[in-house]
C-alpha positions in Angstrom: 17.7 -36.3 -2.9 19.6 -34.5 -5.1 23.9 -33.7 -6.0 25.1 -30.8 -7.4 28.5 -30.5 -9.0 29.1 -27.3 -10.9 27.4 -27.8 -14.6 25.5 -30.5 -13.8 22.8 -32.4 -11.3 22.8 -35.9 -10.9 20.3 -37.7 -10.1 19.4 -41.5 -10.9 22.4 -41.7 -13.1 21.2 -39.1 -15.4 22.9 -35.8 -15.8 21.4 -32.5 -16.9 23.3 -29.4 -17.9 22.7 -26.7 -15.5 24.8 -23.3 -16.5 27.2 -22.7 -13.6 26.2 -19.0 -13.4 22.5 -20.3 -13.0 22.9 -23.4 -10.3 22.4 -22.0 -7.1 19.2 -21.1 -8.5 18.0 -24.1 -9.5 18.9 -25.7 -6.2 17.3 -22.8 -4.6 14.2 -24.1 -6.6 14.8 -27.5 -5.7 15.1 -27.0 -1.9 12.0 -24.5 -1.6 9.7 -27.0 -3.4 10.9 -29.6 -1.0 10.1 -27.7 2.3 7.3 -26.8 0.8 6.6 -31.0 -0.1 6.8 -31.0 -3.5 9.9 -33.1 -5.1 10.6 -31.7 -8.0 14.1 -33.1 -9.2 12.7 -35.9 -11.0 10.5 -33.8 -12.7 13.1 -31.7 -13.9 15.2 -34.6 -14.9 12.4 -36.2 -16.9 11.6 -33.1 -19.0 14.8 -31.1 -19.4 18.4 -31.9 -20.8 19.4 -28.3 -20.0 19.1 -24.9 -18.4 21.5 -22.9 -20.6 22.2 -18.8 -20.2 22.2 -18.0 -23.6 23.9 -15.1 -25.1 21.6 -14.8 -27.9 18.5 -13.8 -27.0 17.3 -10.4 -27.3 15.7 -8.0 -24.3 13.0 -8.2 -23.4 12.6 -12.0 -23.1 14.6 -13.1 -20.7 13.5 -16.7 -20.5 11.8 -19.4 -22.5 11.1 -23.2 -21.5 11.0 -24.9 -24.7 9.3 -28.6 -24.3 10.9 -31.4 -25.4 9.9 -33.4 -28.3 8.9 -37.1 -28.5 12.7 -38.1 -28.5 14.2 -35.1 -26.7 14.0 -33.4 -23.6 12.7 -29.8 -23.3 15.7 -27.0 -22.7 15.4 -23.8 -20.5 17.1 -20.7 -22.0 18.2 -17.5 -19.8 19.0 -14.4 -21.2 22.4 -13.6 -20.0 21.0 -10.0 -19.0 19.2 -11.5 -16.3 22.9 -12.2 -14.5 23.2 -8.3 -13.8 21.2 -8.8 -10.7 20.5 -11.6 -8.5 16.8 -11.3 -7.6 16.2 -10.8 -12.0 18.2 -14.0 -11.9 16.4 -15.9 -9.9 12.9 -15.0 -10.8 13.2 -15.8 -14.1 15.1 -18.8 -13.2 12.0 -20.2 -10.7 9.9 -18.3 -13.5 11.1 -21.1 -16.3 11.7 -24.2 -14.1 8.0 -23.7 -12.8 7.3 -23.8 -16.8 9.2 -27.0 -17.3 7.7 -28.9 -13.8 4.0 -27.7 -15.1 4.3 -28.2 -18.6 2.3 -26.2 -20.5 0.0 -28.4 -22.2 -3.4 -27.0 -21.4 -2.5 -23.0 -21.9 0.3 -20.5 -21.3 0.1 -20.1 -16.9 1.4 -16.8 -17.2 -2.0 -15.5 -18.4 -3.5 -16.2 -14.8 -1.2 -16.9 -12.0 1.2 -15.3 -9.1 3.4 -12.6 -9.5 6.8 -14.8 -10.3 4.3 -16.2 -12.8 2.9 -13.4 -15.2 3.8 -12.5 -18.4 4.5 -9.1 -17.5 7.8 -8.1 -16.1 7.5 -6.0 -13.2 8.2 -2.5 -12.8 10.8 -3.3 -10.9 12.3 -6.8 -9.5 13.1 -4.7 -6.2 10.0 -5.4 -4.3 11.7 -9.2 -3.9 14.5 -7.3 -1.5 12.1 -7.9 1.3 12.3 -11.4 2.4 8.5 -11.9 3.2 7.2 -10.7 0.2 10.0 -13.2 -1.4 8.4 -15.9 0.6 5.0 -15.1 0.5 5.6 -15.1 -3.5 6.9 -18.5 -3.5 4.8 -20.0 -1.1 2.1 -18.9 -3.8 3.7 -20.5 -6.7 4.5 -23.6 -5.2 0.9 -24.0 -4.4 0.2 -23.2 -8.3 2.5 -26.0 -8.7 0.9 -28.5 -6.3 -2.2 -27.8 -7.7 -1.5 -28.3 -11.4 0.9 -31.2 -10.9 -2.5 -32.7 -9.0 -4.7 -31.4 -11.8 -2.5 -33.1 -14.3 -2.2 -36.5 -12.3 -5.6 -36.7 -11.9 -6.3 -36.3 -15.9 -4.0 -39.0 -16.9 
C-alpha cells in the first residue's frame, strides 16, 4: 500500500516528489490501477524521482515523461496550464504516469492506443464529464497497461 503526505509518496522508505497541485491525481491513478489489479506504486517509485508542474513549458505540450538514465530516475513534467481544469489535469496526469509505468522502450504508445493515450489532444476534454465514458476510458487503459507490463515481463 501506499501514504500520501502532501509533496511526497512514501513507500519502502523511498520518497518521490509529487507536486501538491498534482497529488490527488496520482493517487487517483494509483487506486484505479489497484481495483483494477494492477499495483503500480512500486513501479512509479522505481522509475520516477518526480512529478513536477512546471511553469516552463510552452502550450501545446502539456506533459512529457522523461526516462531516467542509468543513475537517475525518469521525471514527469506538467504544464501548469493543465491546472485550469480538473478533467485536463488529470488526463494528462494518468496520460504521463501510464508513460512512466510502460516505459517506452519499444515505440511511442501514443501512436496506437486508447483515448487518454493518443498523441492528439481532444477537441475538447469535456466528453470526460460523463462518468461512464471516464470509466470506460480507464478501464481501457489499464488493460493497455496490463498487457504491456505482461509483454514486457515476458521479454525479459
Amino acid at each position: 500500500m501506499f501514504l500520501s503526505l502532501p509533496g511526497s509518496c512514501q513507500v519502502q522508505e523511498e520518497t518521490m516528489y509529487v507536486d501538491p497541485k498534482v497529488n490527488h491525481h496520482v493517487l487517483g491513478f494509483l487506486v484505479d490501477g489497484y481495483k483494477r489489479g494492477v499495483v503500480l506504486d512500486p513501479i512509479l517509485h522505481d522509475r520516477l524521482q518526480a512529478i513536477i508542474v512546471a511553469d516552463y513549458m510552452e502550450y501545446p505540450l502539456l506533459g512529457l515523461y522523461i526516462p531516467g538514465e542509468e543513475v537517475e530516475k525518469g521525471v514527469v513534467y506538467l504544464n501548469q496550464y493543465i491546472l485550469i481544469d480538473s478533467l485536463i489535469a488529470r488526463t494528462i496526469t494518468y496520460h504521463e504516469l501510464a508513460h512512466a509505468v510502460v516505459d517506452a522502450e519499444t515505440g511511442h504508445y501514443c501512436e496506437h492506443c486508447n483515448v487518454i493515450m493518443s498523441r492528439i489532444t481532444p477537441a475538447t476534454f469535456g466528453h470526460y464529464y460523463d462518468p461512464a465514458v471516464w470509466t470506460q476510458s480507464v478501464d481501457e487503459l489499464f488493460e493497455w497497461i496490463k498487457q504491456n507490463i505482461k509483454t514486457k515481463t515476458e521479454k525479459e
